[in-house]
C-alpha positions as a Python dict, from the first residue, in 0.01 Angstrom:
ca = {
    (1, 'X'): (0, 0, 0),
    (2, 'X'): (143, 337, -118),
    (3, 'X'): (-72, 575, 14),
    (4, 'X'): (-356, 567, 348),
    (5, 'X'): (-549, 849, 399),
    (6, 'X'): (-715, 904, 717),
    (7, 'X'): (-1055, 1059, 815),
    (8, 'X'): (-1194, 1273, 1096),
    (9, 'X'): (-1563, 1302, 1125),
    (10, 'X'): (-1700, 1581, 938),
    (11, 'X'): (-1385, 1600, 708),
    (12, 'X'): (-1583, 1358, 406),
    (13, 'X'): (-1885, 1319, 589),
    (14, 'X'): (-2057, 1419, 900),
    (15, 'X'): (-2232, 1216, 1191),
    (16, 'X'): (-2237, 1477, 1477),
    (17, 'X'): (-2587, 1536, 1421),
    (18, 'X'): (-2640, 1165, 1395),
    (19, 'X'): (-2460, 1147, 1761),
    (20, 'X'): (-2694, 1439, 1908),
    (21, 'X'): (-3030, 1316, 1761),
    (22, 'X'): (-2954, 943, 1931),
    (23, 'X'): (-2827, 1107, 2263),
    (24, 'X'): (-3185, 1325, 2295),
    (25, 'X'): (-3377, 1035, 2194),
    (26, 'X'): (-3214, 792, 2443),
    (27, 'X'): (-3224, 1052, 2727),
    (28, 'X'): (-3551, 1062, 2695),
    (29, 'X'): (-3597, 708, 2677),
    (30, 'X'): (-3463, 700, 2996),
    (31, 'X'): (-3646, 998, 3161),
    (32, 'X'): (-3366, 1229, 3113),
    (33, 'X'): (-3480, 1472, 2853),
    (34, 'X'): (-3145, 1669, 2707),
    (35, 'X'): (-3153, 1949, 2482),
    (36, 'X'): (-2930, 1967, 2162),
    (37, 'X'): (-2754, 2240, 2262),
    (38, 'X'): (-2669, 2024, 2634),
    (39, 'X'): (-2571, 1675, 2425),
    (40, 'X'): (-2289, 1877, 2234),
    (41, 'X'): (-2161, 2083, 2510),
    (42, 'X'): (-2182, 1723, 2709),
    (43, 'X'): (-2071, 1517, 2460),
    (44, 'X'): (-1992, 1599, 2094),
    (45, 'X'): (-1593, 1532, 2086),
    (46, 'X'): (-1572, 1373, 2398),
    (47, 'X'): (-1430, 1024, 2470),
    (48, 'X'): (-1600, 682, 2562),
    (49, 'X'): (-1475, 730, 2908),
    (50, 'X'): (-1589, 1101, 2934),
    (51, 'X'): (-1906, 1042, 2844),
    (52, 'X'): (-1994, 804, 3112),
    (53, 'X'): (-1828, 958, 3355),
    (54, 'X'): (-2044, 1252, 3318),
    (55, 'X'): (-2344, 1029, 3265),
    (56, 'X'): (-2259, 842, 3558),
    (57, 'X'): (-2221, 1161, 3758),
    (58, 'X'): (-2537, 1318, 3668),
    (59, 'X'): (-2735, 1000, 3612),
    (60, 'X'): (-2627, 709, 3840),
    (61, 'X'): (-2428, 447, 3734),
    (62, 'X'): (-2732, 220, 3630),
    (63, 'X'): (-2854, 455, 3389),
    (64, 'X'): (-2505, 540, 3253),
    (65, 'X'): (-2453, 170, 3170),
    (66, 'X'): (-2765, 138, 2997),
    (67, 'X'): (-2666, 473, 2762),
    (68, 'X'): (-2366, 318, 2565),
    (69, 'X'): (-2500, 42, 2434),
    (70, 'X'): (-2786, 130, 2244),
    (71, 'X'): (-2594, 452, 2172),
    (72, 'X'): (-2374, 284, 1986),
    (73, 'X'): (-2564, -14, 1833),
    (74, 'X'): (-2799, 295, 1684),
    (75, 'X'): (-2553, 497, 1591),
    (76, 'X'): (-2370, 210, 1361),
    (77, 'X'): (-2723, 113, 1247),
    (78, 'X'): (-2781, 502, 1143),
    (79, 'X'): (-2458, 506, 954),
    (80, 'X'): (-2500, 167, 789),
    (81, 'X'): (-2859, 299, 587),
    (82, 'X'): (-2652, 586, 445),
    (83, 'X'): (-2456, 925, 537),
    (84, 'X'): (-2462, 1229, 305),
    (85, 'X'): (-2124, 1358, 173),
    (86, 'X'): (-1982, 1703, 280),
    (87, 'X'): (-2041, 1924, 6),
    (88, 'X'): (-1731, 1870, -224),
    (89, 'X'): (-1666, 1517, -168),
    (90, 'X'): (-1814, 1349, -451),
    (91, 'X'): (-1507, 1546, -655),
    (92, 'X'): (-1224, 1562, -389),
    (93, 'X'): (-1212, 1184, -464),
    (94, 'X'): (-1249, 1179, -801),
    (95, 'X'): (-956, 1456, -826),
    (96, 'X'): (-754, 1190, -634),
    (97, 'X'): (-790, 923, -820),
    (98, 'X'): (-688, 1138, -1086),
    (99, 'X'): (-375, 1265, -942),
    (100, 'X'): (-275, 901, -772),
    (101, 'X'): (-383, 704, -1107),
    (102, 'X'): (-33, 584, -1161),
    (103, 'X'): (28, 399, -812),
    (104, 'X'): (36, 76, -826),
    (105, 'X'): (-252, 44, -606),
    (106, 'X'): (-515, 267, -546),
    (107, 'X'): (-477, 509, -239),
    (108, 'X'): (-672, 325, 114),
    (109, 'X'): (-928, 555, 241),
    (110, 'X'): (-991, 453, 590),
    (111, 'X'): (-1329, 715, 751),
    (112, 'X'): (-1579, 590, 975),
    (113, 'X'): (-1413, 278, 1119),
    (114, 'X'): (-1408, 257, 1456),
    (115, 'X'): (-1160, 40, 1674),
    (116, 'X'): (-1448, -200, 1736),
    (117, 'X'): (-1492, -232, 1363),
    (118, 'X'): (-1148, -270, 1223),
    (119, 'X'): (-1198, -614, 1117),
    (120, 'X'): (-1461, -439, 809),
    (121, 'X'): (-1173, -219, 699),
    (122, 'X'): (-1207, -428, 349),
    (123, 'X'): (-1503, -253, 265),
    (124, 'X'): (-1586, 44, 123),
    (125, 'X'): (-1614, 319, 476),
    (126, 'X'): (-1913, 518, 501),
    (127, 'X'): (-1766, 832, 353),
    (128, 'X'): (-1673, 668, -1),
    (129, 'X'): (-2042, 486, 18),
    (130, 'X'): (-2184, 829, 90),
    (131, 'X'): (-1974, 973, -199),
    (132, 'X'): (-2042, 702, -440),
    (133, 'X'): (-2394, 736, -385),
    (134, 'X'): (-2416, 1043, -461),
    (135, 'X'): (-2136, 1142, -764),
    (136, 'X'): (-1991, 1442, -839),
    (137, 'X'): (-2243, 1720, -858),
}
C-alpha cells in the first residue's frame, strides 16, 4: 500500500448530528430529557470514558450503563442505511484518483471505522459509500 489516507468526522462526511439526535432520543428514553444544545456541550468530541463519567455523575451508574450500548448499536445502524457527503466530496475523490492514477494500487481511504470495527476495513467506509452514492455534482 502506497498511500492511506485518514478521516476525521465531518472531514468527508458528517455524523455529529447523527450522535446528538440518538443522545436526545435515548435521554428521553430514559427519563432524562437533554436538549441539543446540552448533548454537544456534554458530549460531541468527547471520549467513551468522558461520556460516562459525566453520565454516571449526573445519572447514576445504572442509567449510565444502559446509555452506551444502544448509543452505539444505533448509531452504527444510522450510519450503515446511508450518510450524506460534505459538500465537495463526490469530486475531492475523483480529483484523487486522478492525481494518484499511476500507483500501483489505489490510495486506502480509511473514515468511519471505529476500533471495534477494524476487522470491516475491506469494505468500502461510510464516507466513499456516501460519496459514491451520490457522484460528483
Amino acid at each position: 500500500m502506497e498511500l492511506v489516507i485518514f478521516d476525521c468526522d465531518g472531514v468527508l462526511v458528517d455524523t455529529e448530528h447523527l450522535a446528538v439526535r440518538l443522545q436526545i432520543a435515548l435521554g428521553a428514553e430514559l427519563g432524562r430529557p437533554l436538549t441539543a444544545d446540552e448533548v454537544v456541550e456534554r458530549f460531541i468530541g468527547r471520549s467513551k470514558e468522558a461520556i460516562l463519567g459525566q453520565l454516571t455523575e449526573r445519572l447514576g451508574a445504572r442509567t449510565a450503563g444502559l446509555w452506551w450500548s444502544p448509543l452505539v448499536r444505533r448509531h452504527r445502524e444510522a450510519v450503515d442505511l446511508g450518510l450524506d457527503p460534505v459538500d465537495g466530496l463526490p469530486e475531492a475523490l475523483a480529483a484523487l484518483t486522478a492525481v494518484f492514477h499511476d500507483m500501483r494500487e489505489p490510495p486506502a481511504l480509511l473514515a468511519g471505522v471505529s476500533r471495534g470495527r477494524a476487522e470491516d476495513h475491506g469494505q468500502a467506509s461510510p464516507a466513499v459509500r456516501a460519496a459514491e452514492a451520490h457522484g460528483p455534482t
